[in-house]
C-alpha positions as MATLAB code, in Angstrom:
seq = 'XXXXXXXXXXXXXXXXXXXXXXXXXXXXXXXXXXXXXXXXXXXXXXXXXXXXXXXXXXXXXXXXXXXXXXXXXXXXXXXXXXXXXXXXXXXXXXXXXXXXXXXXXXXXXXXXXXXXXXXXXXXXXXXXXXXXXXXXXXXXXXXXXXXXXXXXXXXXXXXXXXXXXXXXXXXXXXXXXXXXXXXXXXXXXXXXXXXXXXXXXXXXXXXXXXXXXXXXXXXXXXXXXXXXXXXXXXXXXXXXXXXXXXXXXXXXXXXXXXXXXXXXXXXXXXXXXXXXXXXXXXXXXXXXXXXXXXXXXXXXXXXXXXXXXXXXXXXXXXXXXXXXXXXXXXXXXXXXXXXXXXXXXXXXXXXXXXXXXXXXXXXXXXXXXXXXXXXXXXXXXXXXXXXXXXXXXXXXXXXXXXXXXXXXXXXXXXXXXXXXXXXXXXXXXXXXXXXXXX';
ca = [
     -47.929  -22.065   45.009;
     -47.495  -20.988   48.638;
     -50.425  -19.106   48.718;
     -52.679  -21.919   46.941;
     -51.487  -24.201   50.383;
     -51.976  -21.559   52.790;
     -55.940  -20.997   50.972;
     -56.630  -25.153   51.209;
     -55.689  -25.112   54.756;
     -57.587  -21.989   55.677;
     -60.498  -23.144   53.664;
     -60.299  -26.740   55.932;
     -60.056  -25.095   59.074;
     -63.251  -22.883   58.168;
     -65.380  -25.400   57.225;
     -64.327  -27.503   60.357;
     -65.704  -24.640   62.362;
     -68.708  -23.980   60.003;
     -69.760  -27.389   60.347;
     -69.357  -27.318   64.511;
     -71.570  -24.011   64.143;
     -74.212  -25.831   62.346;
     -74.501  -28.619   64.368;
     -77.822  -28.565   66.458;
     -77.019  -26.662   69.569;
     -78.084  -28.652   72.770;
     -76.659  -26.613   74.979;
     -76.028  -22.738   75.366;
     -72.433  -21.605   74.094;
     -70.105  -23.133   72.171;
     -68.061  -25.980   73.031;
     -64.601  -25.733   74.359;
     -63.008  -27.772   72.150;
     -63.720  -25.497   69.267;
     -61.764  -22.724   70.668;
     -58.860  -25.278   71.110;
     -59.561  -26.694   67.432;
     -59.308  -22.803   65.802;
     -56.523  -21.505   68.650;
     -54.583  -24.478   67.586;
     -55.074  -24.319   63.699;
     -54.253  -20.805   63.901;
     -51.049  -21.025   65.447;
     -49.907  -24.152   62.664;
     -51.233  -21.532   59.929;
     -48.753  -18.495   61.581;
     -46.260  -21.064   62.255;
     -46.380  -22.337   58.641;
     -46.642  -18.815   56.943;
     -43.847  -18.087   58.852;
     -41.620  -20.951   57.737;
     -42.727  -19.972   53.882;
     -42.116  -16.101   53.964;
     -39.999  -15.327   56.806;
     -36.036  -14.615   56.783;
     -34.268  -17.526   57.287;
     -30.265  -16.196   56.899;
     -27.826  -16.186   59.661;
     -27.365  -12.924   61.874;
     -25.100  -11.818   64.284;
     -25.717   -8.482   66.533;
     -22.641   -6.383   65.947;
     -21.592   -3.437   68.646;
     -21.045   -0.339   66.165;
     -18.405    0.769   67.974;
     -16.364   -2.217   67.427;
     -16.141   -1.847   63.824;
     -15.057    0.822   60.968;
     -17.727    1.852   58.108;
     -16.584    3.904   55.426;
     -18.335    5.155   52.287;
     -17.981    4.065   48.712;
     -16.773    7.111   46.624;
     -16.243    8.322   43.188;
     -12.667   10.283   42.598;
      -9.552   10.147   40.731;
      -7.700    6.939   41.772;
      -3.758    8.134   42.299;
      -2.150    4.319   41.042;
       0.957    4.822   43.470;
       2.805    2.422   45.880;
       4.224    3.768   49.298;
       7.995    2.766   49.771;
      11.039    2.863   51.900;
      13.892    5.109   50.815;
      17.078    5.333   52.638;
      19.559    8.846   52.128;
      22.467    8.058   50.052;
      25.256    9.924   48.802;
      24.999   10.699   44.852;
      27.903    8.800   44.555;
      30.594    6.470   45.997;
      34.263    5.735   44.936;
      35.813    2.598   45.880;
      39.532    2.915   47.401;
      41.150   -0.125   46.152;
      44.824   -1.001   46.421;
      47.014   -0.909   43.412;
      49.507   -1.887   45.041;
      49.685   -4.938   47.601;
      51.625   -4.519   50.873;
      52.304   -3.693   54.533;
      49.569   -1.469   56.253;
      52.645    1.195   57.809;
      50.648    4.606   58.554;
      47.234    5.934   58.352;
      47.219    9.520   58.261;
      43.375    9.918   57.813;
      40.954    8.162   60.136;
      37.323    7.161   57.849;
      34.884   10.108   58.652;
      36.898   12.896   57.600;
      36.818   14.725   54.792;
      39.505   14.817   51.764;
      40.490   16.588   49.292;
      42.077   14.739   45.677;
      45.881   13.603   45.982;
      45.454   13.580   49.891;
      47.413   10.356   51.123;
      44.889    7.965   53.601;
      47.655    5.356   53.797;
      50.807    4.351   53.303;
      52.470    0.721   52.754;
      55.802   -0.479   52.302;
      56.615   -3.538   49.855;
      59.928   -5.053   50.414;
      59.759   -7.326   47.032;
      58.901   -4.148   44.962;
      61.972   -2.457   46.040;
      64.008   -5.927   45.609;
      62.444   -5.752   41.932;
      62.956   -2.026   41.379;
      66.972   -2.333   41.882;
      66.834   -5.765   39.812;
      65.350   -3.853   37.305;
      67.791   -0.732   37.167;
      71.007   -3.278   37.355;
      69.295   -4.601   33.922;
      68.797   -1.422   32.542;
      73.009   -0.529   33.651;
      74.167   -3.492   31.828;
      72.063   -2.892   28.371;
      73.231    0.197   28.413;
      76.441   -0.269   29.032;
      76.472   -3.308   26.390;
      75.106   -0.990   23.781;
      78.398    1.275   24.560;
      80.455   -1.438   24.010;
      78.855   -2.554   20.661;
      78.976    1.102   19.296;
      82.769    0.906   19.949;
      83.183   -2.454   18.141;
      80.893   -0.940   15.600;
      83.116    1.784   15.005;
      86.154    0.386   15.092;
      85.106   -1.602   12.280;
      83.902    1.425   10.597;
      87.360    2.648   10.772;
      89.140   -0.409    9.940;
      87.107   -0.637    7.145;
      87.825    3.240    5.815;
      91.568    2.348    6.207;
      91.157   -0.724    4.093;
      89.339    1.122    1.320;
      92.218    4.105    1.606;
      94.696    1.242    1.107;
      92.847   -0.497   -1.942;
      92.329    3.285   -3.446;
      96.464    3.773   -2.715;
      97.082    0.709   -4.491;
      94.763    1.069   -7.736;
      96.482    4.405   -7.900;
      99.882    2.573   -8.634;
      98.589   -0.109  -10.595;
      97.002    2.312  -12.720;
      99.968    4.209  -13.278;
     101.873    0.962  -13.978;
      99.523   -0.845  -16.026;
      99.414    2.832  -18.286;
     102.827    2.808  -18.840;
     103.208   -0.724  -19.819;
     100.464   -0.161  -22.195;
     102.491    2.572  -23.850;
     105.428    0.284  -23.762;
     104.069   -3.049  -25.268;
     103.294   -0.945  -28.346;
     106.951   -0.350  -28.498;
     107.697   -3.975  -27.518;
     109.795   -2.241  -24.717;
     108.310   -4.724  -22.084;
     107.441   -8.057  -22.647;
     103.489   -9.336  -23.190;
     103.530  -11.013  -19.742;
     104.747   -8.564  -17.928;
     101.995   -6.391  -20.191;
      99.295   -9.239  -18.834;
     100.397   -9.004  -15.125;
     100.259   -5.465  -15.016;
      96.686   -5.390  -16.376;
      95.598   -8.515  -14.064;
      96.706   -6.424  -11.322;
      95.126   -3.190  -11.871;
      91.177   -5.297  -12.693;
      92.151   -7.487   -9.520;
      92.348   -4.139   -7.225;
      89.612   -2.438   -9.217;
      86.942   -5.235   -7.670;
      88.718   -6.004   -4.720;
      88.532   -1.899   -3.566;
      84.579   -1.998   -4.882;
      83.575   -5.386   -2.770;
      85.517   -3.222   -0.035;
      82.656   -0.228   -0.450;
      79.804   -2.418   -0.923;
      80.852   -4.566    2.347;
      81.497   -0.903    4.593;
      77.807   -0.046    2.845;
      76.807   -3.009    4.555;
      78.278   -2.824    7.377;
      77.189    0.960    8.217;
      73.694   -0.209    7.367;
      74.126   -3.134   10.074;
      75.687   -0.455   12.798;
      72.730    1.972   12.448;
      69.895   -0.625   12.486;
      72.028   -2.579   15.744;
      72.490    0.596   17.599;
      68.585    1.859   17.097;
      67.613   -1.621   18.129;
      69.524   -1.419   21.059;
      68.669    1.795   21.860;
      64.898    0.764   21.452;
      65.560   -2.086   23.943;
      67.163    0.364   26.295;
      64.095    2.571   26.123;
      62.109   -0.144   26.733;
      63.809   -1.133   29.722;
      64.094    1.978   30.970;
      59.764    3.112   30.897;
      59.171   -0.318   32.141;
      61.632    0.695   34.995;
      59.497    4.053   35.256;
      56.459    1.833   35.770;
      57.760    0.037   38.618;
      59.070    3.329   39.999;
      55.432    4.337   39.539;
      54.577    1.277   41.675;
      56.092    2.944   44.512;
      53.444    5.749   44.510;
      50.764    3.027   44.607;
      52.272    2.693   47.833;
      50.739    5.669   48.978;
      47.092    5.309   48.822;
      45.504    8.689   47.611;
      41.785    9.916   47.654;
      40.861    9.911   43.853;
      38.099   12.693   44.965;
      36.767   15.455   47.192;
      34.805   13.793   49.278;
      33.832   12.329   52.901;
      36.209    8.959   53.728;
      33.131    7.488   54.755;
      35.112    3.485   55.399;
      38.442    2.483   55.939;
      38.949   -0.956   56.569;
      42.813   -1.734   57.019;
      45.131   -1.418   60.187;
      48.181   -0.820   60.701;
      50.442   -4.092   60.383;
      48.152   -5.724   57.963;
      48.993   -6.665   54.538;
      46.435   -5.675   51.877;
      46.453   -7.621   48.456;
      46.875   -5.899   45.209;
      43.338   -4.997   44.087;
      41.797   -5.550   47.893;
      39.032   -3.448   48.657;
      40.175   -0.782   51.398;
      37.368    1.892   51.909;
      34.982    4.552   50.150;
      34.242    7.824   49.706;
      31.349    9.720   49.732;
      30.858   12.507   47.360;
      28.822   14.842   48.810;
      27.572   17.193   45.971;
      24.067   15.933   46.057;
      22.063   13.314   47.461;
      19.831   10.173   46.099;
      17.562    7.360   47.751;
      18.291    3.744   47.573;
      14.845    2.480   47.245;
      13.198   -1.004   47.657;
      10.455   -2.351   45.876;
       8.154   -5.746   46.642;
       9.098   -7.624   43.054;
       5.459   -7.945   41.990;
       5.685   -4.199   40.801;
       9.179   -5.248   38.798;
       6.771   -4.782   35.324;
       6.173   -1.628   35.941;
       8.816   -0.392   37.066;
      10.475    2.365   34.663;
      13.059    4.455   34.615;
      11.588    7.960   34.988;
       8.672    7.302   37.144;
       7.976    9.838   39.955;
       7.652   10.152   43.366;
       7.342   12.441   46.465;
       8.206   11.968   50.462;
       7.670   14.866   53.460;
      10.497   15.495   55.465;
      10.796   18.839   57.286;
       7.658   19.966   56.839;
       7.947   20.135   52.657;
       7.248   17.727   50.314;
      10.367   17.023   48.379;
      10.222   15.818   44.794;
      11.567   12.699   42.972;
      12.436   10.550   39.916;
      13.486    7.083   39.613;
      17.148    7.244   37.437;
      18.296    3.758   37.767;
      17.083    0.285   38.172;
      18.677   -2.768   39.385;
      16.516   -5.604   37.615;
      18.316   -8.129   40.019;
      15.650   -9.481   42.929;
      17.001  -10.504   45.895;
      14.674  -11.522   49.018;
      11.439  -11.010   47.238;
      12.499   -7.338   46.522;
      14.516   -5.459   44.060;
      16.438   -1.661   43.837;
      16.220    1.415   42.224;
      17.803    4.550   42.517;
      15.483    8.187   42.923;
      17.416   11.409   42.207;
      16.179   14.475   43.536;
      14.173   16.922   41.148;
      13.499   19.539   43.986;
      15.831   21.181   46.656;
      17.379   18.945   48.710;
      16.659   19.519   52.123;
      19.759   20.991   54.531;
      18.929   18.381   57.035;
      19.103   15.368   55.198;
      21.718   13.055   56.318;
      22.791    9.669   55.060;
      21.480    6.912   56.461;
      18.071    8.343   57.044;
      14.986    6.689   55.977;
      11.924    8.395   54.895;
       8.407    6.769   53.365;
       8.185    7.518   49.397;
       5.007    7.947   47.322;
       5.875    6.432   44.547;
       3.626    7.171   41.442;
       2.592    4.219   38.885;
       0.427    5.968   36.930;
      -1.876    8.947   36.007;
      -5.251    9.105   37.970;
      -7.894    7.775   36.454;
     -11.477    8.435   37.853;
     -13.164    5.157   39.843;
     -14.890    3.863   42.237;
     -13.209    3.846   45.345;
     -13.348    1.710   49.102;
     -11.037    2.561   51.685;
      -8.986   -0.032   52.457;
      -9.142   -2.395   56.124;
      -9.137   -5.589   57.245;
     -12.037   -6.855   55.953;
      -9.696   -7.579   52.576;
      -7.443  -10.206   54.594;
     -10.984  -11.996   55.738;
     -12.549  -12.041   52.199;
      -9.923  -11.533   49.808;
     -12.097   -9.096   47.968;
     -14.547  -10.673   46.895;
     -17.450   -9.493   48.884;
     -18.193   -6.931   52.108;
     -21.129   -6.277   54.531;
     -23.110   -3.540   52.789;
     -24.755   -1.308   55.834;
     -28.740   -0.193   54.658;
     -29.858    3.263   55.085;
     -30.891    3.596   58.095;
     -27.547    2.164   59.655;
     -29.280   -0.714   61.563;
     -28.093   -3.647   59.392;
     -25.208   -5.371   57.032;
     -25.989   -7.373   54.206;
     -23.012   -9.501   52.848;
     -22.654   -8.680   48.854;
     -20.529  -10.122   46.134;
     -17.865   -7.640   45.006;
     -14.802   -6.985   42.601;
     -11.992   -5.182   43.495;
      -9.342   -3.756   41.031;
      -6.001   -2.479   41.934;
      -5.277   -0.967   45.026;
      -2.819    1.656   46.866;
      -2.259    1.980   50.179;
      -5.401    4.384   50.399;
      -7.900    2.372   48.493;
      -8.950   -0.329   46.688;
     -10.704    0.179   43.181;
     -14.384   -1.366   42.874;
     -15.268   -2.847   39.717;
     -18.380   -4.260   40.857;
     -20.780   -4.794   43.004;
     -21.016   -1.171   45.054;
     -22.124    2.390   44.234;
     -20.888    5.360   44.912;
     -22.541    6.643   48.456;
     -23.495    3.481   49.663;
     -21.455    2.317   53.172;
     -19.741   -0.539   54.019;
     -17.783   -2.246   56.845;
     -13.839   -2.004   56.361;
     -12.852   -3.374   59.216;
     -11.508   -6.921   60.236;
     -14.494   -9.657   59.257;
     -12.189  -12.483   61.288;
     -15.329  -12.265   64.541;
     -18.206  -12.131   62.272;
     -18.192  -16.154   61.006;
     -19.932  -16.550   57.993;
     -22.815  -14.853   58.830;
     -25.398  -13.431   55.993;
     -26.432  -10.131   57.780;
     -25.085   -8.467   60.691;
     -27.708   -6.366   63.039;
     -25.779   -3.089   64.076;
     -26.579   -1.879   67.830;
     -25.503    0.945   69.414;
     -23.694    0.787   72.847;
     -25.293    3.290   74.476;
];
């Protein structure tokens, strides 16, 4: 369609001159006003061709050396994040007190190493002692009740042995007599009362003396299950008495562990509550890294993942063994155990930068990273041609990223080069003209 205009208006503007050329010539040469006519036609034609096929996108001359370029390449993509780890020890005891009281002596300042049973403090406890001696009066008077009941006890014993001896004498006798007057009343010797007497007697004794046996049975029975309950309560008392003794150990706070006292917060004068945090201790076997992680990687984080740092000159080696799910501050913990030596420097407290891998690499497309990424979010670049003189803005798609590169989905090829650096300067401009300083 362009063309067909261009042809009617060059047709119009060569007829116009055809028909001043065949005009009868009156005068030699050709009029002036001819040259205008076709000067000024063919400047509206440029002018017009101009407007139809020229370039009519924004530019913007660029200084090369104010910006980065940086190839598009095709390699294994390493998914990994870069962290910060901080030195820790592999693991910490918690000093608490047992036993509340009086901060008296501390005979190991926090820094210093320990070994297990060593006493860091000691406190005194005035009520303890007050319910120690409370405590061992009860304990004096059970057992001296229980000495008194296993007299009583046993004098009843005995009282009751005497009054079976007595019933026994007795039915001995009657027995005797109640024989004889059963000889006799055959002979009508004696008379059928007496006879009768005689023989209530003797039956009278006979159940009287076995009520006496059955009541010492019962009373034996009684005396051993009162003096083993007793004796019970006594042994009661007395291992609860042991276990406030005991409490008076708790007065000495001991290290649990070998290990570095690495806090101590009490001084001397204070009272600590029972069960009041008073310090730590570092065991110094081995070594991890407390590490924190932005939460948007919380998915996929596992225990078991890997991870590397350099420190010393070597690359040291290691695995995540524990993860706190808990986010706090937009970030959340895990703890990285060493699978290599750990390095004879290392020192708690010390920070180092952690590679930590998210996945096996996988071959892509890859853009280094730069500021264009704030500018655009991704979505497109300035593409530089071959010959390095101009940037052409093109719609991309980016993929994940570490904190090498970005992965390109689409929209770039491998080889081709591209400006990484900060777009914030360039506007929205469609193509950028690249000069050279010098």
């Amino acid at each position: 369609m362009h063309f067909g205009i261009i042809n009617d208006i060059f047709n119009k503007i060569f007829h116009q001159a055809m028909e001043g050329m065949d005009r009868k010539i009156e005068k030699k040469g050709i009029d002036k006003k001819y040259y205008w006519i076709g000067g000024i036609s063919l400047i509206i034609l440029l002018a017009f061709i101009k407007i139809i096929f020229g370039d009519s996108s924004s530019k913007l001359n660029i200084d090369t050396e104010r910006i980065t370029i940086r190839e598009v390449i095709f390699d294994k993509y390493q998914d990994y994040i870069s962290v910060n780890g901080t030195v820790e020890p592999i693991k910490t005891i918690y000093l608490d007190a047992i036993e509340g009281g009086r901060v008296e002596e501390i005979l190991i300042e926090e820094g210093n190493m320990v070994k297990k049973g060593d006493v860091i403090i000691r406190l005194s406890n005035t009520n303890l002692l007050l319910e120690i001696s409370n405590n061992e009066a009860t304990v004096a008077r059970a057992i001296n009740d229980l000495k008194a009941t296993q007299i009583n006890l046993e004098n009843q014993k005995i009282a009751s042995e005497t009054r079976i001896l007595d019933l026994q004498y007795q039915l001995l006798k009657l027995k005797r007599t109640f024989e004889q007057y059963n000889s006799l009343i055959k002979s009508n010797h004696i008379s059928k009362e007496e006879y009768e007497y005689a023989s209530e007697q003797y039956e009278l004794t006979v159940k009287q003396l076995e009520l006496q046996k059955q009541k010492y049975h019962h009373d034996s029975l009684y005396m051993i299950s009162r003096i083993r309950a007793d004796e019970e309560s006594i042994r009661r008392m007395q291992n609860n008495l042991e276990l406030v003794r005991g409490r008076l150990d708790n007065l000495d706070i001991k290290a649990p562990v070998d290990g570095e006292l690495a806090t101590l917060n009490p001084e001397i004068g204070e009272v600590v509550n029972h069960g009041s945090r008073i310090g730590t201790i570092n065991i110094l076997d081995s070594y991890k890294m407390r590490v924190d992680i932005d939460e948007h990687y919380i998915a996929r984080i596992n225990r078991g993942l890997k991870g590397d740092f350099e420190f010393a000159a070597d690359t040291h080696h290691l695995i995540i063994t524990k993860v706190y799910p808990e986010v706090r501050s937009g970030t959340f913990v895990v703890d990285m155990e060493f699978t290599s030596d750990i390095p004879s420097q290392i020192r708690i407290g010390q920070t180092a930068r952690i590679r930590l891998e998210l996945g096996a690499a996988e071959d892509a497309l890859l853009l280094a990273k730069g500021g264009f990424y704030q500018s655009t979010g991704g979505q497109w670049v300035y593409v530089v041609n071959e010959s390095g003189n101009l940037a052409v803005k093109r719609d991309i798609r980016i993929g994940r990223q570490n904190p090498r590169y970005y992965e390109v989905l689409e929209g770039l090829q491998a080889g081709e080069k591209v400006i990484v650096s900060n777009y914030d300067n360039f506007g929205n401009m469609d193509k950028l003209i690249l000069k050279n300083s010098e």
